[in-house]
C-alpha positions, 0 to 999 in steps of 0.5 A: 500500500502507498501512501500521499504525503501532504505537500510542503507549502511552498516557502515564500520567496525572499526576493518578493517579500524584499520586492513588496516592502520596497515598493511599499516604502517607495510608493510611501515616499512618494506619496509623502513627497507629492503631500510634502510638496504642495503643503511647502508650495502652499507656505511659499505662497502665503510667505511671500505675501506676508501671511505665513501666520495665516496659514500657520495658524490654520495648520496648528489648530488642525492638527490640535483639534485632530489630536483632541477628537482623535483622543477624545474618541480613541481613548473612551472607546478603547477603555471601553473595550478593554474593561469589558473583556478585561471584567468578562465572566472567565467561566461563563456557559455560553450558547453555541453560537456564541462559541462560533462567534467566538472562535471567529473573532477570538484571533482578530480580538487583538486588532480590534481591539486598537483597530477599532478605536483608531477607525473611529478615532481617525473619524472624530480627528477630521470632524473635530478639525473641521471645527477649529474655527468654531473652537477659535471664536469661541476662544477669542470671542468678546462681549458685544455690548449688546444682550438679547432680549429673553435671557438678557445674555450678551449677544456674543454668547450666542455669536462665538459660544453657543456654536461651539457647546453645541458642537461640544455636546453633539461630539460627547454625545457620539462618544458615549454612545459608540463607547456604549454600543461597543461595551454592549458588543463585547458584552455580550460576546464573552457572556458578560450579557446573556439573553435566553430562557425569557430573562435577561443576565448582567454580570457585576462589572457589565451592569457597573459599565453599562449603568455608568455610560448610559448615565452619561450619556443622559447627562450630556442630553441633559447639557444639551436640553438646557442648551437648547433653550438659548438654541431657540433664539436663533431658530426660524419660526412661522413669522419670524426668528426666535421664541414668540409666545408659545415658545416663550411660555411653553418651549423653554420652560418644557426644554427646561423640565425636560433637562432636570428630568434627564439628569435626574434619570441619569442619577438613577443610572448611577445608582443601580452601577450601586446597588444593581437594580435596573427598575427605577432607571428604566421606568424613569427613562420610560417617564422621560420619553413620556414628559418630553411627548407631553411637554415637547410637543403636547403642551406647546401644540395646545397652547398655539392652538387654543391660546395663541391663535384665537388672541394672536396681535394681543399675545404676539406683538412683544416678540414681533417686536423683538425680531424687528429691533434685533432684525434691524440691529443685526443688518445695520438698518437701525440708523435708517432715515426715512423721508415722506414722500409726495411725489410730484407727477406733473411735469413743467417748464423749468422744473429741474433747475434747482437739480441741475447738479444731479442731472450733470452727472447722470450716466449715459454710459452703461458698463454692461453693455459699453464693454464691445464698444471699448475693446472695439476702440482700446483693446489693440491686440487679440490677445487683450480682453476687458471685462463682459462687465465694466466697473463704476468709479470716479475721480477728481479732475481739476477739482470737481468729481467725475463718475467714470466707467473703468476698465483694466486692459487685461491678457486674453490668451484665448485669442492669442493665435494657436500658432503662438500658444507655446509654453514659453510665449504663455508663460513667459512671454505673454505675462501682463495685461496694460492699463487702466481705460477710463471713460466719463460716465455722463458724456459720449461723442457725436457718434455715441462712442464712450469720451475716454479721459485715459486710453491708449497704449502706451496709455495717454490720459489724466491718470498717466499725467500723475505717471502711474504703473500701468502694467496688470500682472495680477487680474480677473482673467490673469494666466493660470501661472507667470514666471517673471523676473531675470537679472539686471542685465538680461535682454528683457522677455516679456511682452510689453505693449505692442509699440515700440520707439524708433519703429521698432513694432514691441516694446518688452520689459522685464518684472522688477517687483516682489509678487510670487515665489522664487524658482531660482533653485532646483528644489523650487523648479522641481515643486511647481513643475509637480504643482502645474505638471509641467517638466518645462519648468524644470528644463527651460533655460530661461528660468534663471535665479531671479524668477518668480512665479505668480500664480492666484492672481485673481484679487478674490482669490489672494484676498480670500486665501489670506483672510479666509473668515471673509465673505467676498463681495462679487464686485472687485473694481480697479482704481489708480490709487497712489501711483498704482493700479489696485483692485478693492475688495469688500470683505464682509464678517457674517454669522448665522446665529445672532438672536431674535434676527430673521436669516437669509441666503445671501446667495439669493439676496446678492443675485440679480442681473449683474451676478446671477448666480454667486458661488458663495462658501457661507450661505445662510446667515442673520448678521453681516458688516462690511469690517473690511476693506481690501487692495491687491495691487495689480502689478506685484499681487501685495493684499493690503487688508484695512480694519474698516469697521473695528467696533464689529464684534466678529471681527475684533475675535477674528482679529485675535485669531490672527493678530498681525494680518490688519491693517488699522483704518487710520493707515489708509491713504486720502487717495484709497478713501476718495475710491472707497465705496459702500459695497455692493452686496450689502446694499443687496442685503439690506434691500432684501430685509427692508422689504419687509422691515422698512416698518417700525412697529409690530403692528405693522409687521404683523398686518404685512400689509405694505410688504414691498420687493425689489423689481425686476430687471425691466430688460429680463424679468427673469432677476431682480434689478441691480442696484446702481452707483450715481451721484445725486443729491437726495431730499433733505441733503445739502450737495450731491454726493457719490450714492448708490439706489434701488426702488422698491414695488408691492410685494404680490399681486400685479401692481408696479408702482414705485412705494420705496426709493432707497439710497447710501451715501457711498462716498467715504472722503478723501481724509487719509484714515478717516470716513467722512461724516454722512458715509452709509447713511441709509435714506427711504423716501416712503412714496405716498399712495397719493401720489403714485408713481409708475415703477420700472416694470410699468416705464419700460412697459410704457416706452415699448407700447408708446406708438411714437417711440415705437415707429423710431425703434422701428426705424433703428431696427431697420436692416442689420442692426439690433436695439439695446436698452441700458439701466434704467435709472431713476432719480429723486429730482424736480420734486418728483422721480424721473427715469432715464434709460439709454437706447444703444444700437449695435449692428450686426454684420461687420465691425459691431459694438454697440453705439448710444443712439437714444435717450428715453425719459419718463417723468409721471406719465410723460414720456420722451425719445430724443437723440440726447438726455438733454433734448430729451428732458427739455422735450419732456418739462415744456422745451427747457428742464433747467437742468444740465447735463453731460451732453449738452453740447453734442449733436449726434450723427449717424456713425454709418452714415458717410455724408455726416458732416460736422455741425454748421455754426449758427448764422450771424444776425443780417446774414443773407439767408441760405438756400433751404435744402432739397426735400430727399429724393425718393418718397417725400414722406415719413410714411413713404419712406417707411413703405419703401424700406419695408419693400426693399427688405422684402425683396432683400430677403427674397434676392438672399432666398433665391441666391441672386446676389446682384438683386441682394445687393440692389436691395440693400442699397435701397434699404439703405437709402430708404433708411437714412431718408426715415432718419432725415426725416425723423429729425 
């Protein structure tokens, strides 16, 4: 008989074992390279700038807070586990599934035994990291000043506390409770818990543990319910935010019951981990169940029910009040200035002779539509862009103030011909955008093409008078990365301008500022070539020791990076301010937990046609202030961050947080104050709310019977209009001042009628370091129901309907060319509200930009159509306004006209009379001519159907002809 050995297992081979290690450790290495890399990038970035605290100071609390959650979950899960199968019953009989259990887990006891508290671990250290800035504030937070008017606790608890016990309490919870499970797990594994034979058996030391956790975790409940009481100041109600009377009356004081009730039965847990009697806690978390039904939920149902909603106004109107006063405090609406309003509708001679100042600056140019038409005139080169949306500002020349719409020239190297999108042409090369083109707002030429009062390259202008630094490295449409910089005596590589002297066709230059880090060394080269992914940065030779790399260039993104607690606003705009170009940004501090004040989403607050959908990091919030003014400056990347309003509390615990990254107020120069405006986005969200708490009393807020809206855009009624930048001079103010509005309409219903007029002083100055007197004066002129007056929607409804506008806008519209509306501004003077809107007309073959052609006017229900505002307004207020405006002195041509000849002086008295001229040929009539240009674009488009491009052409010309005899004639 023979026999089969069993076969020997193989022995592994030592060369794959050494082979496997290595690749683990190599691949390790790797990994923590590629993490070490980005993380030492990321320093260089913040260290060149000045902030390394910052991002320092982010690091540390991370990993503090990692450490903290890590233990503070690892540890009491981990003694959890080891106390209860430490303390198991050695000889207990168990079932036998249990011994199978047993044998299965009994050989990965000890890895569960550290793998399991290291798991969870791992889960609370990142949760807790996640909250280092909850932790922080709560640190750092100061008292307000201010107390709430239910607890009569200070504010500040509530803004920098609050959160972080909230948070506390949540995390001790899950603590105890996973701790809990596990004991029960491994209780009940190893016959320290047994079930069967219809009872249940605890050993001592399982009974001592359970009993003692679950006390525990009553208690942290018990923290909690109490913790909800101030929690309920915050909480969104059915009218308003915070406790009214039901939650006055019957929540607080059952979340109050239900806190002592919890920490009672938590006694009763400890005292059977005693004595071992499982009766009395059980009945008594059985009552607890039962109390927080009829106290949390029963109680305050009945008193909503039968005593609340039978006497509402009578048992409401105290905590309506609340929320009105602390509503209005938290969004700095409480200095709010509110001006009856009996709007005259009337329009007569004269009438704005005493508002002559205001009509002066009134903006013909609209920066969102103007854009083509100035990189049409100024953009040069492809590779040059402007912003689809310009920016307002305004400057003083020769002493008086001019509103201006400016733009920054900056690199578009989308359109840079594909044949020169090399690495080196896009990176070192093409690096910089030139100049900053500023034209007024309230002028334009016979053409109606933008008066540009700096322009040009090189740039020409009132503003390269001052010699500024026209050069844009750091921008809204920058290239991802440069690299810039060489030694004194290197030829110059980047790109310029397109001009050069002595006829040479470039001008290039060389980067001499301190805006990025240093690729100088290998070491460098080799981080950012892994950063970008991109060899050539380590290859090329033109990266020499003096190069830098500029990378995040956009001025949100620098300025957020550094000052990561802002809320941005959307709207960065550029000003020449001591000799350089610099962006300013509006950084708001926000919080979302201020008491008895109603939330909003500021996305939706902010949206409108200029910024229809803002990606924002914070969202929902109660409280917000513009604590911070912002610069980058456009040639080095330098983020200045100025305290702008250092009583706000947020930002003073922010300031403690990071210490050394603010500049005081005192340290901005008179030119920075003369640019500085009220940002944008606030005034959004303060609209938002005054729609609703415009009113001053609870009686009123109840009735909500004169709830208001911001309108929308008369030219998409998709979203709301935007608010606008203008200088003007409002009821009840001395002189025009740099301001900005919005108007308001019934809230519901089909009505569009103007009911509210709000303006900001946005002028902050010119004093260096200090705000002028009247800076973000809110005033509501309240539109008496007396005297109606049409809101936007109904205006442009009424200029689209009129039948004599409508026959002109026929006319524009005739052959290859398209009508835009601009903004539609309204303005508080000659007693009344008039609105102004711009008409541009852009062709739409060729060469196209838009061009003002038009101004439309509306006073009351008087409407007028005229070449310029000021034939306009003299045609609306009986022949002459009063007023003055930006283009008195221009009479408007047709730029596609080529006979247009410059205007003829008037004639000397007891000159001999001219020959009038000959009457058009063709049809000699307005409706002739009409006639005629409705045929010959019929037979255009029938030449175009058929392929005749000799009638195609024959009726274009008549068209032509057909349409400037309508202009003549309109004339």
């Amino acid at each position: 008989m023979t026999t089969t050995s069993a076969p020997t297992p193989a022995t592994p081979s030592p060369f794959r074992r050494i082979a496997t290690i290595s690749f683990a450790v190599i691949a390790a290495l790797v990994v923590a390279f590629f993490t070490f890399s980005n993380l030492y990038a990321e320093y260089l970035w913040f260290d060149q700038l000045g902030f390394e605290s910052v991002l320092v100071t982010q690091w540390t609390a991370r990993a503090i807070m990692f450490v903290i959650g890590f233990v503070a979950m690892a540890v009491p899960v981990w003694l959890a586990i080891f106390l209860a199968y430490r303390l198991r019953p050695v000889y207990a009989r168990l079932s036998s599934q249990l011994d199978r259990y047993q044998e299965v887990v009994e050989p990965l006891r000890r890895l569960g035994m550290w793998g399991i508290p290291v798991f969870f671990g791992f889960f609370a250290g990142f949760a807790a990291s996640a909250q280092w800035e909850t932790t922080w504030l709560w640190m750092n937070g100061v008292a307000t000043g201010s107390v709430d008017p239910e607890f009569g606790l200070d504010t500040g608890f509530y803004m920098f506390a609050m959160p972080f016990y909230q948070a506390l309490a949540g995390f001790l919870s899950a603590v105890v409770l996973i701790s809990l499970l596990v004991t029960a797990a491994v209780s009940y594994l190893y016959g320290s818990v047994r079930v069967g034979q219809g009872e249940l058996r605890i050993s001592k030391p399982a009974r001592i543990q359970l009993a003692v956790l679950a006390g525990v975790y009553l208690l942290v409940q018990a923290g909690s319910l109490w913790l909800d009481r101030y929690a309920t100041l915050v909480a969104p109600g059915n009218r308003i935010t915070g406790p009214a009377y039901t939650e006055v009356n019957a929540v607080i004081p059952g979340q109050t019951i239900l806190a002592v009730v919890a920490a009672l039965v938590a006694i009763l847990f400890f005292v059977t981990a005693i004595i071992g009697r499982w009766r009395y806690p059980l009945i008594a978390t059985a009552l607890l169940i039962v109390t927080s039904l009829v106290v949390g939920v029963g109680y305050p149902w009945a008193v909503q029910t039968f005593q609340v909603r039978p006497n509402e106004r009578a048992l409401e109107m105290d905590y309506y009040q609340r929320n009105v006063d602390m509503t209005r405090e938290a969004y700095a609406l409480d200095g709010i200035e509110k001006i009856e309003f009996n709007a005259e509708t009337d329009a007569e001679a004269g009438q704005l002779r005493n508002d002559a100042d205001t009509t002066a600056s009134l903006r013909l140019m609209d920066p969102a539509i103007i854009s083509p038409t100035v990189r049409q005139l100024q953009q040069y080169r492809a590779y040059y862009g402007f912003a689809e949306r310009l920016d307002v500002d305004r400057y003083e020349i020769d002493g008086e103030t001019q509103d201006t719409v400016v733009a920054v020239r900056e690199l578009n190297l989308q359109d840079l011909d594909a044949s020169a999108q090399t690495w080196q042409n896009t990176t070192m090369v093409y690096t910089h955008g030139y100049g900053l083109v500023a034209a007024k707002g309230n002028e334009r030429t016979r053409e109606g093409e933008p008066v540009f009062i700096e322009s040009d390259i090189p740039s020409t202008g009132f503003l390269s008078d001052l010699d500024y630094e026209p050069r844009v490295y750091f921008g809204e449409n920058s290239p991802l990365y440069s690299i810039v910089g060489a030694p004194e005596d290197a030829e110059p590589m980047e790109l310029d301008y397109p001009r050069g002297q002595e006829g040479a066709s470039e001008t290039r230059t060389t980067f001499r500022g301190d805006g990025g880090p240093s690729v100088g060394n290998f070491f460098n080269k080799l981080l950012y070539a892994m950063k970008f992914q991109s060899e050539q940065i380590l290859f090329s030779d033109n990266v020499n020791p003096e190069s830098q790399i500029l990378y995040d260039r956009h001025p949100r993104d620098r300025v957020q990076k550094v000052a990561p607690y802002l809320t941005l606003d959307g709207d960065p705009y550029p000003s020449v301010v001591d000799g350089r170009i610099v962006w300013i940004i509006d950084g708001y501090t926000t919080s979302a937990t201020y008491p008895y004040s109603t939330g909003v989403s500021l996305s939706q607050a902010i949206s409108d046609s200029t910024n229809p959908a803002p990606n924002l990091r914070i969202d929902d919030i109660n409280y917000i202030r513009n604590s911070v003014k912002a610069t980058v400056d456009a040639y080095d990347g330098k983020v200045t961050l100025y305290a702008w309003d250092e009583e706000d509390p947020v930002l003073q615990a922010w300031q403690k947080v990071y210490p050394t990254t603010l500049e005081p107020i005192s340290e901005m120069s008179g030119e920075l104050m003369s640019h500085v405006r009220y940002p944008t986005d606030l005034f959004k969200v303060q609209r938002a709310l005054l729609g609703t708490y415009h009113v001053d009393t609870a009686g009123q807020f109840y009735q909500r019977d004169n709830a208001w809206t911001s309108p929308s855009d008369p030219t998409n009624p998709e979203v709301l209009q935007p608010p606008y930048y203008l200088t003007m001079r409002m009821p009840g103010q001395d002189e025009p001042t740099f301001s900005m509005f919005t108007t308001f309409i019934p809230d519901g219903g089909q009505r569009n009628v103007l009911m509210g007029y709000l303006a900001v002083d946005s002028d902050a100055g010119k004093e260096a370091g200090v705000k002028r007197d009247g800076y973000g004066t809110l005033r509501l002129l309240e539109v008496s129901a007396d005297s109606p007056v049409p809101g936007p929607g109904q205006v442009q409804n009424s200029f689209n309907s009129d039948t004599t506008i409508a026959q002109e806008m026929n006319v524009l519209q005739l052959g290859s060319s398209d009508v835009s509306f601009g903004n539609l501004l309204t303005l508080p003077v000659g007693g009344g509200l008039l609105y102004v809107q711009p008409l541009y007309v852009q062709s739409t073959a060729g060469t196209t930009y838009p061009l003002l052609r038009k101004v439309l006017v509306a006073f009351g229900d008087e409407l007028a159509f005229e070449d310029t505002l000021a034939d306009a307004l003299d045609e609306l207020f009986g022949g002459d306004s009063g007023a003055a405006t930006g283009d008195d002195d221009v009479t408007p041509v047709d730029p596609l006209d080529p006979d247009a000849q410059p205007e003829e002086p008037a004639e000397e008295p007891g000159a001999e009379p001219t020959t009038p001229p000959a009457p058009p040929a063709g049809g000699a009539t307005y409706e002739e001519a009409l006639a005629d240009a409705g045929a010959a674009l019929q037979a255009k488009q029938a030449a175009l159907e058929e392929g005749d491009m000799v009638a195609y052409a024959e009726a274009d010309r008549d068209l032509n002809d057909a349409v400037q005899r309508l202009l003549e004639l309109s004339d």
